[in-house]
SERO-4910 file (N, C-alpha, C, O; in steps of 0.05 Angstrom, whole numbers):
BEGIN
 pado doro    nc1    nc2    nc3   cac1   cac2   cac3    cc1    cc2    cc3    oc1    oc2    oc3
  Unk    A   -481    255    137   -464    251    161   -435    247    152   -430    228    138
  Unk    A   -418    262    159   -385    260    155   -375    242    167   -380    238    191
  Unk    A   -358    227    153   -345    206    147   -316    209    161   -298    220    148
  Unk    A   -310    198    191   -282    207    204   -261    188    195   -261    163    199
  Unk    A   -237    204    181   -225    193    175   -199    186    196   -193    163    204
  Unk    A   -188    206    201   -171    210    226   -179    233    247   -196    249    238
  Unk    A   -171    234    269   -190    254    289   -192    284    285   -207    298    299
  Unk    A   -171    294    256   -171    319    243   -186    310    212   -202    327    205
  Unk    A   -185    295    200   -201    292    177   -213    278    177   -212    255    186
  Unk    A   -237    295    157   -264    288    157   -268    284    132   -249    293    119
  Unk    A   -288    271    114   -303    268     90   -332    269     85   -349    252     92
  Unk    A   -335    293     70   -369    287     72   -386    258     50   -377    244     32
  Unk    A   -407    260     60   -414    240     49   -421    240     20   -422    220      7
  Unk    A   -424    260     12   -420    276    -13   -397    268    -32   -399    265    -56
  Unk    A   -385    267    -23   -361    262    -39   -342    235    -42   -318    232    -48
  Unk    A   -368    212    -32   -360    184    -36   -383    178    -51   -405    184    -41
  Unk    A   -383    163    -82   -407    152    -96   -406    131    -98   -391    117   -112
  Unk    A   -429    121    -79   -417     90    -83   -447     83    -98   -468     96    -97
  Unk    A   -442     52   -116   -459     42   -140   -458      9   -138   -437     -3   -134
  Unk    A   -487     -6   -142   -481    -30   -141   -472    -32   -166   -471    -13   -181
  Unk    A   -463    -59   -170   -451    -74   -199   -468    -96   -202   -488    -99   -189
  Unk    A   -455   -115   -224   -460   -143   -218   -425   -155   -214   -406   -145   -227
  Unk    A   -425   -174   -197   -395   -178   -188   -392   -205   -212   -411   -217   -221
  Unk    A   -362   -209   -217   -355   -230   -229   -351   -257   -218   -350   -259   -194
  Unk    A   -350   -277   -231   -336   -301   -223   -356   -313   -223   -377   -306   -234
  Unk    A   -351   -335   -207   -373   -361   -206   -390   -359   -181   -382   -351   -159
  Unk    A   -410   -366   -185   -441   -361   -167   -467   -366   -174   -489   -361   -162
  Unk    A   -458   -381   -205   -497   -391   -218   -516   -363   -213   -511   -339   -213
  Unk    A   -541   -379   -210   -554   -359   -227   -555   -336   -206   -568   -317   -214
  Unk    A   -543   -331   -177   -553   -315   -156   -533   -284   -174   -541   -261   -179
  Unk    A   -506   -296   -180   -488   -277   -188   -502   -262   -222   -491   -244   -235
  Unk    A   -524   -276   -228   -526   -262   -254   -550   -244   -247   -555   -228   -265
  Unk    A   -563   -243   -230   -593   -227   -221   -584   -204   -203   -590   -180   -205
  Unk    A   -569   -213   -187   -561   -187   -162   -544   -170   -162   -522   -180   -168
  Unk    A   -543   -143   -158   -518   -137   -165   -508   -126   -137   -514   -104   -127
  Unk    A   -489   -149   -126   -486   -143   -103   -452   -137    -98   -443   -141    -75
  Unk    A   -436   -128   -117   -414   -118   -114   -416    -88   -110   -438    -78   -111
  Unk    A   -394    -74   -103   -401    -48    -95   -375    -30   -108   -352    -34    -98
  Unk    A   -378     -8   -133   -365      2   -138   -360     33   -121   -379     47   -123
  Unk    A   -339     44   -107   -331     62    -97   -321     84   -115   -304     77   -131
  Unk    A   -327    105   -116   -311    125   -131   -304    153   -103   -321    161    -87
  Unk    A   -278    161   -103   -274    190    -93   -257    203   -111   -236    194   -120
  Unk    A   -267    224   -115   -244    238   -126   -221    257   -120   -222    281   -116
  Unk    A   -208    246   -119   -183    257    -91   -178    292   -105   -181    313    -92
  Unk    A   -172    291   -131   -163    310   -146   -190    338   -132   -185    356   -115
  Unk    A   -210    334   -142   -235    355   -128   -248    350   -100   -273    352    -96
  Unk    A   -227    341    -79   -238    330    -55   -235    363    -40   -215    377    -44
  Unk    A   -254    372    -26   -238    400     -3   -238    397     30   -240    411     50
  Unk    A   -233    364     22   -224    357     54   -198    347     61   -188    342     84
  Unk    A   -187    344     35   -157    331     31   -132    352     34   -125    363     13
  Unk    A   -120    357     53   -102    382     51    -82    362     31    -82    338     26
  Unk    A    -67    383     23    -45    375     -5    -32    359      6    -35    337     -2
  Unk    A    -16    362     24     -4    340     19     -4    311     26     15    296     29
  Unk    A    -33    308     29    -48    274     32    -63    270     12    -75    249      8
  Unk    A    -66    291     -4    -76    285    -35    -53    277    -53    -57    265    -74
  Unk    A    -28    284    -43     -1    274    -63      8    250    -60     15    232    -76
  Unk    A      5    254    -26     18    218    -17    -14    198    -34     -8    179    -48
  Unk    A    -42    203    -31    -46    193    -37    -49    184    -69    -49    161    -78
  Unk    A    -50    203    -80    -42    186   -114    -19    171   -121    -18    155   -139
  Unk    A      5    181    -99     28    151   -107     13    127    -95     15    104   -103
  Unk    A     -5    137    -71    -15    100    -53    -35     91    -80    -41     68    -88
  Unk    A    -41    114    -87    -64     86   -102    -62     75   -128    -81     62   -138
  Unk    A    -36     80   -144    -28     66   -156    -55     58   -184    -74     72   -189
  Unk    A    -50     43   -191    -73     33   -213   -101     37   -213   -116     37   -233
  Unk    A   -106     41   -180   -133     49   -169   -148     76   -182   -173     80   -183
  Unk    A   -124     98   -194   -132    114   -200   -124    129   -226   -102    128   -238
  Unk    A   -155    146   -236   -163    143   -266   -147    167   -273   -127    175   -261
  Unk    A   -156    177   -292   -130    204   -310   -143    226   -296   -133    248   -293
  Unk    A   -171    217   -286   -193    246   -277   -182    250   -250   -191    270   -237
  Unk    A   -170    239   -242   -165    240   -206   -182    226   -185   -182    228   -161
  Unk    A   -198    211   -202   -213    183   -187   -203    161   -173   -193    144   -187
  Unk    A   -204    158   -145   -201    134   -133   -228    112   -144   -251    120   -142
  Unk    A   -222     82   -156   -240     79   -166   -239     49   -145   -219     36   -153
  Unk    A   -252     33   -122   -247      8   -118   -275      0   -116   -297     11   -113
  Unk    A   -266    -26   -117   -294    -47   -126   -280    -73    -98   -259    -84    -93
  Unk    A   -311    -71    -86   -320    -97    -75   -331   -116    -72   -355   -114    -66
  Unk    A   -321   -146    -74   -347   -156    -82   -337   -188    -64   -349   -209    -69
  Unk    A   -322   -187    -50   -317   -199    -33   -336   -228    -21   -334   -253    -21
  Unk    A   -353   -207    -12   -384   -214      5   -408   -217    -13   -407   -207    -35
  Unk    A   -428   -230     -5   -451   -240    -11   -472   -219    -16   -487   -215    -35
  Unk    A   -470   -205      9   -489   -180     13   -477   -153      1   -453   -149      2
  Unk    A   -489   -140     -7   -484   -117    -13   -470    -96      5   -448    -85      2
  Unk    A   -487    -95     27   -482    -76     46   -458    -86     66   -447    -70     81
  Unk    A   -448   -118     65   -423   -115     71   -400   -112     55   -376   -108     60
  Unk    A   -414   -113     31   -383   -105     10   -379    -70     13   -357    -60     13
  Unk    A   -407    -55     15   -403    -23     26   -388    -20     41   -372     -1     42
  Unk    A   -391    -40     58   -374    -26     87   -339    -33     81   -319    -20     89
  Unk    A   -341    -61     62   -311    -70     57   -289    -48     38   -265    -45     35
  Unk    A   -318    -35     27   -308     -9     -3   -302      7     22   -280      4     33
  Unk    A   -318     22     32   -303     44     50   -282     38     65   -262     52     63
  Unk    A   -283     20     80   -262      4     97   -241     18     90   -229     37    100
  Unk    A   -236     -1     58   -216      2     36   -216     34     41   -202     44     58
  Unk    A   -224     41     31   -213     69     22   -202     89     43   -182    103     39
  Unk    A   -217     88     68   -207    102     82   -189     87    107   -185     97    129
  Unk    A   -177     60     98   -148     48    109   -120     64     89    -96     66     96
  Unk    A   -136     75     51   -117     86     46   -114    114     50    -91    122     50
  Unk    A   -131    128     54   -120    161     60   -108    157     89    -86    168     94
  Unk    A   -119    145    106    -98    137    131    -76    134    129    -60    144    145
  Unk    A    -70    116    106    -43    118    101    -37    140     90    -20    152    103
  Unk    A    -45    151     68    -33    173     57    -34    204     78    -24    227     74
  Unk    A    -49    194     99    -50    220    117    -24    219    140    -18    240    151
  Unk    A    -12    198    145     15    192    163     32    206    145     34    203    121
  Unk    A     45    223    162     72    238    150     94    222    139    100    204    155
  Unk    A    107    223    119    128    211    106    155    210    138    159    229    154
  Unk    A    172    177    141    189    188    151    207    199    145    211    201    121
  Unk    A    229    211    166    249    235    158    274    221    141    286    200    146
  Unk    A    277    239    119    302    218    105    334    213    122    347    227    138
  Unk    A    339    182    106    358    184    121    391    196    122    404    203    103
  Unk    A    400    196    151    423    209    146    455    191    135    470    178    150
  Unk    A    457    195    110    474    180    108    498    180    132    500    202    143
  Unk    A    520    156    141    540    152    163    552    139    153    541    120    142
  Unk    A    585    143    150    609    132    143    611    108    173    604    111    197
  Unk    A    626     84    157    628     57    174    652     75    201    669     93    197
  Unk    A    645     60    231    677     61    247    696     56    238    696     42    218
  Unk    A    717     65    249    752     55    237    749     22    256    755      1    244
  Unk    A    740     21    283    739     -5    295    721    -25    270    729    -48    264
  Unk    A    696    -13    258    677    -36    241    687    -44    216    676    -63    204
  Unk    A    715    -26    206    722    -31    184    741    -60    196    733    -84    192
  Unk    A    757    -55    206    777    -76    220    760    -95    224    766   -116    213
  Unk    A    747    -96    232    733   -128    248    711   -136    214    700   -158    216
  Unk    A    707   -124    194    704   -136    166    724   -145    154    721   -162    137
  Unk    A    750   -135    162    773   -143    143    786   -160    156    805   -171    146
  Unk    A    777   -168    186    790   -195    205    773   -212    190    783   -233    182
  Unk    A    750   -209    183    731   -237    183    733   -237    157    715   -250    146
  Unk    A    753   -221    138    756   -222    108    781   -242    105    786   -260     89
  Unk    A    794   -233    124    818   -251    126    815   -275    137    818   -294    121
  Unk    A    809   -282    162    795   -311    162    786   -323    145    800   -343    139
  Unk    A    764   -321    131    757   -325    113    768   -337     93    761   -359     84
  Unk    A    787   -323     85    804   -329     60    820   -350     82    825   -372     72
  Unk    A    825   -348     97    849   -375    113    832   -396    104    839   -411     87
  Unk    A    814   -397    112    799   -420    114    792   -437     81    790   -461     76
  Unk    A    788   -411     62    791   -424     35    820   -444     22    823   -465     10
  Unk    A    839   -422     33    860   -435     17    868   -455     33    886   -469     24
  Unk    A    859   -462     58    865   -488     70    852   -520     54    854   -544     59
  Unk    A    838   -506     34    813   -531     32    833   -536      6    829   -558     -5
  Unk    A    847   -525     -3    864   -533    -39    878   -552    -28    877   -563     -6
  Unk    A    893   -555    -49    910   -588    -56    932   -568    -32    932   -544    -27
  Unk    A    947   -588    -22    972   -587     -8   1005   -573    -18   1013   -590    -35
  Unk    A   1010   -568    -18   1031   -553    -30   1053   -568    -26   1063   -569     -3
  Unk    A   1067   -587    -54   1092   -598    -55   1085   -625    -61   1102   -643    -61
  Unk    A   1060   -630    -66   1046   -654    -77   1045   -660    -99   1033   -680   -105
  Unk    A   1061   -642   -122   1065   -651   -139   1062   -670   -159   1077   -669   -179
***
């Protein structure tokens, strides 16, 4: 069953592997028997649902997430149960091609300041400075 990512992209199920673990940290003996963390792998690089340029935005989103092979690699382990750390791994993953599927916004246009905005910086430059040299010693106090 394909996996909706946004109302034009899709993912098959194919091409998400997900694997229990055993999760880290503290939990006695429940955390050393179960392996109820959940490792995610996609591989964005050999995905053919990813048009290019949400496969580009996404290797800058994922950052450390991803291996030299072109693997999205995340681990869940959040939760107790297994099958809600599944749903927390996918969650994950497809909150980031969402992101990486939103179009970059438009760059911006650089704008030279008003002749009025320059003046009203160089009024409140000059105030400014009134107000400093009012605070020195008195002049003729010698």
């Amino acid at each position: 069953m394909p996996i909706e990512v946004t109302q034009s992209l899709w993912l098959d199920d194919d091409e998400v592997q997900i694997r229990a673990v055993r999760a880290s940290g503290p939990g006695g003996q429940h955390v050393n028997k179960v392996s109820t963390a959940i490792e995610l792998r996609f591989d964005v690089r050999g995905s053919p649902s990813l048009p290019e340029p949400v496969r580009a935005r996404l290797y800058k989103l994922s950052g450390n997430r991803l291996t030299m092979d072109g693997v999205v690699v995340l681990v869940a382990q959040e939760h107790r149960s297994q099958e809600m750390n599944r749903q927390a791994a996918v969650a994950r993953l497809l909150d980031l091609i969402r992101e990486a599927a939103k179009p970059p916004p438009p760059p911006r246009k650089k704008t030279k300041p008003t002749y009025a905005s320059k003046l009203r910086r160089l009024d409140g430059k000059t105030k400014r400075a009134s107000v400093k040299v009012l605070r020195g010693r008195p002049k003729g106090d010698d």
